[in-house]
N, C-alpha and C positions, 0 to 999 in steps of 0.2 A: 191486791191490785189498787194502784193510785186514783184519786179523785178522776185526775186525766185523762189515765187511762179508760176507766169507768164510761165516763164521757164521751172518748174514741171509739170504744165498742158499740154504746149506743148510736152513733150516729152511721156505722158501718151496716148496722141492723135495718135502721132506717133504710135508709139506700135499698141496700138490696132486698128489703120490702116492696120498695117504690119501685124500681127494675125487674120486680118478680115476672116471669113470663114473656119478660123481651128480649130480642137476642145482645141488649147493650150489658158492656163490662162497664166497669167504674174501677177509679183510683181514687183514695182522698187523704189531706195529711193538713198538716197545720203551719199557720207562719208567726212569727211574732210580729206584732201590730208596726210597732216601733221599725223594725227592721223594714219594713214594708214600706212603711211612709218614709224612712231617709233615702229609700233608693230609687222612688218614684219621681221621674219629668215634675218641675215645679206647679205645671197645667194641672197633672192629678193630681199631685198633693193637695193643689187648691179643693178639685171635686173630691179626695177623699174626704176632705173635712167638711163642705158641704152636703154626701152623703150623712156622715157622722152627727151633724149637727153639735146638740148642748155637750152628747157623750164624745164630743172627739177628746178633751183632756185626762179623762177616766179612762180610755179603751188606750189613748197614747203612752199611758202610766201602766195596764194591767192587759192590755185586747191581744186578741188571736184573731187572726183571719183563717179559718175552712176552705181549701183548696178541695173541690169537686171536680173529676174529668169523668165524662163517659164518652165511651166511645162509638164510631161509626161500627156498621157489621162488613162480612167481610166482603160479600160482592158487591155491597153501593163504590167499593175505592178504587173495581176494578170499571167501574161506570165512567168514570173520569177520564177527559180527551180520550173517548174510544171513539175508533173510526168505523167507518161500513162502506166499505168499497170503494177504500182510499179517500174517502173525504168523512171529516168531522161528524160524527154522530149526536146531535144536540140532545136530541129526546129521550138516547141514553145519559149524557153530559148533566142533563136537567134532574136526575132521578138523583143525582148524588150533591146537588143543589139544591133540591125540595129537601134532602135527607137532612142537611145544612140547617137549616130553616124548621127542621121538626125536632133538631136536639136543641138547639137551641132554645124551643118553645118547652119544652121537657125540662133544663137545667132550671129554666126561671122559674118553673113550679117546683121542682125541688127545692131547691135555694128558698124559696118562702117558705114551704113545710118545714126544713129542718130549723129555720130562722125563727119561727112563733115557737118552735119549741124549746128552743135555748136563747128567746128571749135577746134572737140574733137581728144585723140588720143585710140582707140582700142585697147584693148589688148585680143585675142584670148581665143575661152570659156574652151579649155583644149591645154593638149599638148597630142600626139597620138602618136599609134605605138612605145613607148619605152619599154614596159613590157618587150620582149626577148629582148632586148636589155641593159638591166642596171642589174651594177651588186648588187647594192642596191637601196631601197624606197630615199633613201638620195639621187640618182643620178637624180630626179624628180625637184629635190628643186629649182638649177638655173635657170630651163626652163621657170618657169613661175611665175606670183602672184596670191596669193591668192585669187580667188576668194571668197568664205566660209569665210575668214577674213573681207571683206569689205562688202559684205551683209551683216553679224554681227552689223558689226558697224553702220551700215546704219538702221537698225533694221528692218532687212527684217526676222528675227529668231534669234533661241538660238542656241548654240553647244551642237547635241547630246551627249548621250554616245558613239554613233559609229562615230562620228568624222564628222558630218556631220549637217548641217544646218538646222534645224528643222521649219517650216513656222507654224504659229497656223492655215493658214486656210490651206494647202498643205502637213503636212508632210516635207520630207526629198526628194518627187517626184518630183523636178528639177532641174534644169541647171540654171547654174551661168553665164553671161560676162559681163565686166566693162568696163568704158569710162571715158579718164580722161581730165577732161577737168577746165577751169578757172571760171564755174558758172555765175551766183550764181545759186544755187538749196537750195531747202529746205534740210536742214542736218537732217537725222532720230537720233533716240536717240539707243541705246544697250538694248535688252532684257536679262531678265535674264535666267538662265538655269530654266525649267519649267518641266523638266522630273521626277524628286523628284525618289520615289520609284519604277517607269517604269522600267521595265527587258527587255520588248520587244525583243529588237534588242540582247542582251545580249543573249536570248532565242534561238535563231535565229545562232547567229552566236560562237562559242568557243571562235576566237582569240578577240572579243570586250568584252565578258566573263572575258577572264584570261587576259586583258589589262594589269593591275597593275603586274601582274609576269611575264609576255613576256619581252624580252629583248627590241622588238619594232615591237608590234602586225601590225604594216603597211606592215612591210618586210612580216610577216606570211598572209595579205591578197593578197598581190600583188605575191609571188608566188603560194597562191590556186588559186589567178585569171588566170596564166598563163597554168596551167594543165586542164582550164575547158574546152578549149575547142570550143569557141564560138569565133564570128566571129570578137567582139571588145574587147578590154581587158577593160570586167566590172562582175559583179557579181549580185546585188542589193538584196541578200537577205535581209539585214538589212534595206532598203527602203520597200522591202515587210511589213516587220515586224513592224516597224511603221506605213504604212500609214494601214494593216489590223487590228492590234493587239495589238497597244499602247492605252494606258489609253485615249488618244485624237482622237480615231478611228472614234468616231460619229459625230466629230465635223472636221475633215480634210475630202473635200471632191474636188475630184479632174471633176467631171461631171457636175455640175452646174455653173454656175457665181455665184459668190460671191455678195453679198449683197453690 
C-alpha cells in the first residue's frame, strides 16, 4: 500500500471514529492544491492564501486539500417546507435548520481533529450569520472557499442544477469542510454532471427554474432565505427535491451504510 494511500485509510478510520454512534455517513477524497486555487473566484484565491499564510508557496508546489461531507439523516430532509393543514409548518422547517447549524458545528471539529494530526490547516465548513447582513450574494464570496468546488474535484460529486454537489450515493443531503494540508493522499478524479434531463430541483424551486434569465438567481435565493423566517439562514427545498424526486431517488439513500 502507497504512502497515500496509508494516509487515506488513516484518516477514513478517524472519521468514522468521530461518527461512531451517530446516525451521520460521511464521504471523503482528496483534491490537488494547485488545481483548487486556479479554479477558484480571484476573492478566494485571495483568502486561500490568506488562510495559507508563509505555507501558501509549499502547499502550492506539493498541497492537498481533504474534501469531508457528512451527511443529514434521513427524516430531518423530510422536515423541510413541510406543511400542517395546508399552511407552512416552521417548527418542523426549524428542526432541519437547527440540524444545519449542528453539522456544521461537528465538521469544524472534525476538520481541527484531523488537521493537528496531519499537521493540516482547517478551513471552516460555512460562514454564518451574514444573510441580513450583506448587501449582495457577491458579499459571501471573500469570506470563504469553496467548498462544493474541491469536493468536485476531489470526486466526491457533480454540480447540480441547483448549484449544489450532488453525491451518487447521498444526493445534495450534506455538508462540505476541507483540510489543507502537504499529503500525500490519494487524488480522486472529477465527475461528470449526471443529471441529464432531471427537472427535480428546477420543479421545486422558480429561481433554479428561470437560472438562465435571472440576473443572478443566488441573490434571488438568499433574499427568499432571508423572509423565511427560520432560525438559520437555509432553505433546502431543492435538497428535498433531489434527494425525494430526482431520477437517482432509489438509489441515494441516506439510512443505511453504504455498501
Amino acid at each position: 500500500m502507497t504512502f497515500a494511500a496509508q494516509n487515506t485509510q488513516k484518516v477514513r478510520k478517524m472519521i468514522d471514529d468521530f461518527l461512531d454512534g451517530t446516525p451521520y455517513k460521511s464521504v471523503i477524497g482528496a483534491a490537488n492544491f494547485r488545481t483548487v486555487y486556479t479554479e477558484l473566484i480571484k476573492a478566494q484565491q485571495k483568502k486561500l492564501r490568506q488562510i495559507c499564510g508563509r505555507r501558501f508557496e509549499i502547499l502550492n508546489y506539493q498541497g492537498v486539500i481533504l474534501s469531508i461531507g457528512v451527511t443529514y439523516f434521513d427524516p430531518i430532509i423530510d422536515c423541510i417546507h413541510k406543511t400542517k393543514e395546508g399552511s407552512i409548518d416552521i417548527e418542523q422547517w426549524n428542526r432541519y435548520a437547527l440540524e444545519y447549524e449542528r453539522l456544521n458545528g461537528l465538521l469544524d471539529d472534525l476538520s481541527i481533529f484531523i488537521a493537528r494530526k496531519f499537521r493540516g490547516i482547517p478551513i471552516p465548513a460555512t460562514v454564518r450569520g451574514l444573510v441580513n447582513n450583506v448587501s449582495n450574494v457577491s458579499d459571501y464570496y471573500h469570506q470563504t472557499v469553496s467548498h462544493r468546488l474541491i469536493a468536485e474535484i476531489a470526486g466526491l460529486g457533480w454540480r447540480g442544477k441547483n448549484g449544489l454537489t450532488i453525491n451518487e450515493h447521498y444526493s445534495c443531503a450534506l455538508r462540505f469542510t476541507s483540510i489543507i494540508t502537504e499529503g500525500p493522499f490519494d487524488i480522486g478524479s472529477r465527475i461528470e454532471s449526471r443529471c441529464g434531463e432531471c427537472t427535480a430541483c428546477e420543479d421545486a424551486c422558480s429561481f433554479i427554474r428561470d437560472r438562465d434569465i435571472l440576473r443572478d438567481y443566488r441573490e434571488n435565493c438568499m433574499r427568499y432565505i432571508s423572509q423565511l423566517g427560520l432560525v438559520h439562514e437555509v432553505c433546502g427545498k431543492c435538497i428535498l427535491a433531489c434527494y425525494r424526486s430526482s431520477k437517482f431517488a432509489d438509489q441515494f439513500n441516506l439510512s443505511e451504510p453504504r455498501d
